[in-house]
N, C-alpha and C positions, 0 to 999 in steps of 0.2 A: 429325140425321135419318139412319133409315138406307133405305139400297135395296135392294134382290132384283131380281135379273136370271135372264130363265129363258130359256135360246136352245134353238130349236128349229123344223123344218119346216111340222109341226103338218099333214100331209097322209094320212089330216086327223086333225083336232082329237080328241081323244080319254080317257075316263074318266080315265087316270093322269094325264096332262099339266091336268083340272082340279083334280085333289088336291093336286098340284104347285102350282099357282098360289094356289090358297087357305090351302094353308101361307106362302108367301109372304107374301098379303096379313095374314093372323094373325100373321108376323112383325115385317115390317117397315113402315117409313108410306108410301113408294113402291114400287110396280114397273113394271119395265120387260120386257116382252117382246120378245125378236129373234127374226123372223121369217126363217129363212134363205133363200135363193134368193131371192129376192125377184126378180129381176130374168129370172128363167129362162123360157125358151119352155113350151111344157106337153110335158109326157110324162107316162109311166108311172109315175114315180120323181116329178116335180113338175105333177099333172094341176088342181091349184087353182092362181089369182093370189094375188098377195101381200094382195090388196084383198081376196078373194075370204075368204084365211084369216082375215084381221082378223074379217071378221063371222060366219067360222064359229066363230071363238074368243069374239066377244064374245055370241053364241047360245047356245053352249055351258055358259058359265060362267052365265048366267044362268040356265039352263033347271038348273042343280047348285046352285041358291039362291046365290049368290054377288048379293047387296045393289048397289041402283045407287049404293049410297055407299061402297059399297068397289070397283065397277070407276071410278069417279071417282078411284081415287088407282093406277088402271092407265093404263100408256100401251104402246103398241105402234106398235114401228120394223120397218120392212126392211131388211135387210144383204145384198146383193150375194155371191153367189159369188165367191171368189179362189182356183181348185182350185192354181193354182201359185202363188201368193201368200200365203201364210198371215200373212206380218207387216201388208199389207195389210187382212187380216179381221179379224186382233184389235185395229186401229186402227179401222175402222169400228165394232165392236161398242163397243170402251172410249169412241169417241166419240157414240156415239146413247147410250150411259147414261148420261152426264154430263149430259144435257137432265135428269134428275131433280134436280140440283142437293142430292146428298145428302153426309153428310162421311164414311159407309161404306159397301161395296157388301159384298154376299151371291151367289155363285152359286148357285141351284139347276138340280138336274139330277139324271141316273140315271149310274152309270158300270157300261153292260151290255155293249160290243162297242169295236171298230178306231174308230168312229163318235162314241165319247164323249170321244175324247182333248184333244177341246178344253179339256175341264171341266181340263187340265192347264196350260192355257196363262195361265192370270190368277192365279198366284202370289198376289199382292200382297190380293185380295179373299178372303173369306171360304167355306167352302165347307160347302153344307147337301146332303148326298144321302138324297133321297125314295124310296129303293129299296119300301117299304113301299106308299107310296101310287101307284104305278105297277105293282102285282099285281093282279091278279084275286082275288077275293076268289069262289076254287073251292078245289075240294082239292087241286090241281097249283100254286096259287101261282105261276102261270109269268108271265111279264113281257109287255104287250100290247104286241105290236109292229105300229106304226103298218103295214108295208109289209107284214102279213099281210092288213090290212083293207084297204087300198089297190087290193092286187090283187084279193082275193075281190068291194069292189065291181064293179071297172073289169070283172070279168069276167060277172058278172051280177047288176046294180045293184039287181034288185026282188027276187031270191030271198035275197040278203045282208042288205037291210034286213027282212028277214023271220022271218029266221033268231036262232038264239043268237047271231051273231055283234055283232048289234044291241046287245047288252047292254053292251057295251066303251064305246058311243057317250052324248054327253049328247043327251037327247030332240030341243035345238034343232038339234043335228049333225045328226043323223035328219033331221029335218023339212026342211033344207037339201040335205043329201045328196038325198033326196027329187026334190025341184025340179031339180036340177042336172044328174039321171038323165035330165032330157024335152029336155034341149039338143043341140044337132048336135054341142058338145064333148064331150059324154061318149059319143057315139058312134063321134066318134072316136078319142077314150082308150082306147075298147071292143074295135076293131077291132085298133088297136096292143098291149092285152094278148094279146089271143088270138093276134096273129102271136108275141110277142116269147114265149108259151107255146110253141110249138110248133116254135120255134127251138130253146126250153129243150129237151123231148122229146126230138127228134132225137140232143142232144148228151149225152144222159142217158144215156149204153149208152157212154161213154169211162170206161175205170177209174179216169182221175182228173177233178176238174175242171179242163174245158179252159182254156187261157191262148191267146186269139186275138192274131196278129200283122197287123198293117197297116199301112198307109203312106197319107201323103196330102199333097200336093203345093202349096205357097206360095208361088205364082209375082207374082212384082211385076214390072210395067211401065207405065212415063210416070207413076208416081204413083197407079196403080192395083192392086188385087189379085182374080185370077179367083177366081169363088164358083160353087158351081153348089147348084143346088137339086135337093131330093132330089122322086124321081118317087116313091117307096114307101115304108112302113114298116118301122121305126122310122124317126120324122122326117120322114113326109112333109109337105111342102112348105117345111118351113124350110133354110137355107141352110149350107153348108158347104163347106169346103176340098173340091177333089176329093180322090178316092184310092179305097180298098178294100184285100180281104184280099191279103196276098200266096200266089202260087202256085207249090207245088213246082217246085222246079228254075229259080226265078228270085232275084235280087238285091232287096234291098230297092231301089236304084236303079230296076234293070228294072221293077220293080211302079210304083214311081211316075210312071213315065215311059209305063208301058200303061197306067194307071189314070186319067192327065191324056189322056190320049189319047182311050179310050173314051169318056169323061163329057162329054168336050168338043170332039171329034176337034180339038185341036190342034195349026196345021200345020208345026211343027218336027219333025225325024225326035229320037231317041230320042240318038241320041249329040252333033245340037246343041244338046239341049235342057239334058244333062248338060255341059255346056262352059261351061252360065253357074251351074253350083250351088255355092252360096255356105256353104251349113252346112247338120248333118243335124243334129236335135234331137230326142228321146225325150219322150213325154207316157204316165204309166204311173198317174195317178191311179186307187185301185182303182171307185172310183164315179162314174170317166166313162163308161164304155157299159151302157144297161141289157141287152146281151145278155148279159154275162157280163165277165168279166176280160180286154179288149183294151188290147192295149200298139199305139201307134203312133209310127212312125219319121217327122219330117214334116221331108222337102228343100227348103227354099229355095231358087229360084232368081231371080235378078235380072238378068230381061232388057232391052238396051240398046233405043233408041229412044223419040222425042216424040211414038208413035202404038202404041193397042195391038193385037195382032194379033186375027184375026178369030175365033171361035168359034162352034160350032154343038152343040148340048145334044144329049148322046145317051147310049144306055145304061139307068141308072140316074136322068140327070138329067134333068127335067122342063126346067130352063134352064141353061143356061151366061153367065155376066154379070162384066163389072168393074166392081169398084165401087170409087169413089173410096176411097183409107187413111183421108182425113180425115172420110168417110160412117159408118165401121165405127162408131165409139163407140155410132149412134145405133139400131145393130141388134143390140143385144146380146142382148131379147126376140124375134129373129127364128131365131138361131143353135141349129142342130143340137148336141148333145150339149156338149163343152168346147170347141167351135174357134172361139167368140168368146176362150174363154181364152187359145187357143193364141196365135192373132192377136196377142193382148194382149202376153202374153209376148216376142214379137219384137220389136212396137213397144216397150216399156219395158225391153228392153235397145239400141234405136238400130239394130237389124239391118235395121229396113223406110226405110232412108232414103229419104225422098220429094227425087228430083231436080227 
């Protein structure tokens, strides 16, 4: 028997991505779809659940005549982010298709951008690119990109589905989309387009596109890690490493050490706090911040004591809190942009030893 595996966001679900799948099914006797992120907080960049897409996908294909006897030989997995892990994610993905139980697999996919390079990573399987059924069928031919339609809805969810822009979508998308317009979540998807626009604006008068620096501080004590929660947009109210942008005329140190300060007035001065920093680590994934291309420098420190020091949320942060290391796994759909990644990363090289 053979398989079709077709990964993707699917944020949302959209005209190419069912031509895609129906090639599939015309080819092969299973598929499997991979739902990426699956696991992510909402934003801008992933403003549906994983559960959320499933049935905008299984809407979708139906509402494109796609037969209940042929989405009966679909199944559809969610695969977790790994931004610093990538051997990680294509063990997850090699392992949710294997539930097909087939003796070949099939990629399909498009290879249009930085974004597609995965379609490089499975050697060993077969590869089918849909470039064809993933056009618009105009007379520019151009390739429908999901994160055009993402933001034109999130920015004005009734005049979007009203528009040409509708045409890209399978009817039952529409009809979902539709519904999901009148919830407080897409209100607030709404609000964080329009800041995360006008952040864009601002920065759009730079001769090049900008490359934002920041820092943001992993402080562990007694077994615990400070988190503060974000007061504003992008992100508000999910949880994050402190930190922020750094500022002229200071050290990436200095910034981490005013930026744990500010967010949580933390009561160590700036030079005890640097006395226990253990390693400085780089996170430069291009599709962790949706403001733009941010590189961040994140200090660990590991401070001594069976009690943790006291904090008070200020600034930007709504709270300042420790939370247990052995708590974090379980907030991973709580976490601001990559810093459950970040997290990650420390603990599965041994750097967060819990005394």
């Amino acid at each position: 028997m053979r398989g079709g595996v077709f990964i993707g966001r699917f944020q949302p679900f959209h005209r190419g991505h069912a031509e895609v799948i129906k090639q599939a099914l015309n080819t092969c006797d299973r598929v499997t779809i991979i739902l990426g992120s699956s696991r992510s907080a909402r934003s801008t960049r992933n403003p549906f659940l994983a559960s959320e897409r499933d049935e905008m996908v299984r809407l979708g294909l139906s509402s494109s005549g796609v037969s209940a006897q042929d989405l009966a030989r679909l199944s559809i997995k969610g695969v977790r982010d790994y931004f610093y892990n990538t051997k990680a994610w294509i063990g997850e993905v090699r392992e949710k298709s294997s539930e097909m139980a087939v003796s070949s697999y099939t990629l399909f996919g498009v290879e249009k951008d930085a974004t597609s390079s995965y379609l490089k990573w499975f050697p060993d399987w077969a590869r089918f690119d849909h470039t064809e059924g993933m056009s618009r069928e105009d007379k520019t031919g151009a390739v429908i990109h999901a994160t055009d339609l993402r933001e034109e809805y999130l920015r004005a969810a009734e005049d979007f589905l009203s528009r040409a822009g509708k045409s890209d979508l399978p009817s039952g998308v529409i009809a979902w989309l539709q519904e999901f317009s009148k919830t407080p979540m897409y209100q607030m998807l709404h609000h964080e387009q329009l800041a995360i626009d006008e952040y864009r604006r601002i920065w759009k008068v730079a001769p090049f596109p900008p490359v934002f620096v920041t820092t943001d501080a992993l402080v562990l004590q007694a077994g615990h890690i400070l988190l503060i929660q974000r007061k504003k947009s992008p992100g508000k109210g999910l949880w994050a490493l402190p930190g922020g942008f750094l500022d002229q005329g200071e050290s990436l140190a200095e910034c981490a050490a005013r930026e744990l300060f500010e967010e949580t007035q933390f009561p160590l001065s700036g030079e005890e706090l640097l006395s226990h920093l253990k390693s400085v680590k780089t996170f430069d994934h291009p599709l962790r911040s949706t403001r733009g291309r941010t590189i961040t420098h994140v200090h660990h420190f590991d401070l001594p004591g069976d009690r943790v020091l006291s904090v008070t949320a200020s600034d930007d942060a709504a709270q300042a809190k420790w939370i247990p290391v052995l708590d974090i796994a379980k907030m991973e759909e709580e976490f601001f942009e990559d810093h459950f990644h970040i997290v990650q990363s420390f603990l599965s090289q041994g750097a967060l030893a819990v005394r």
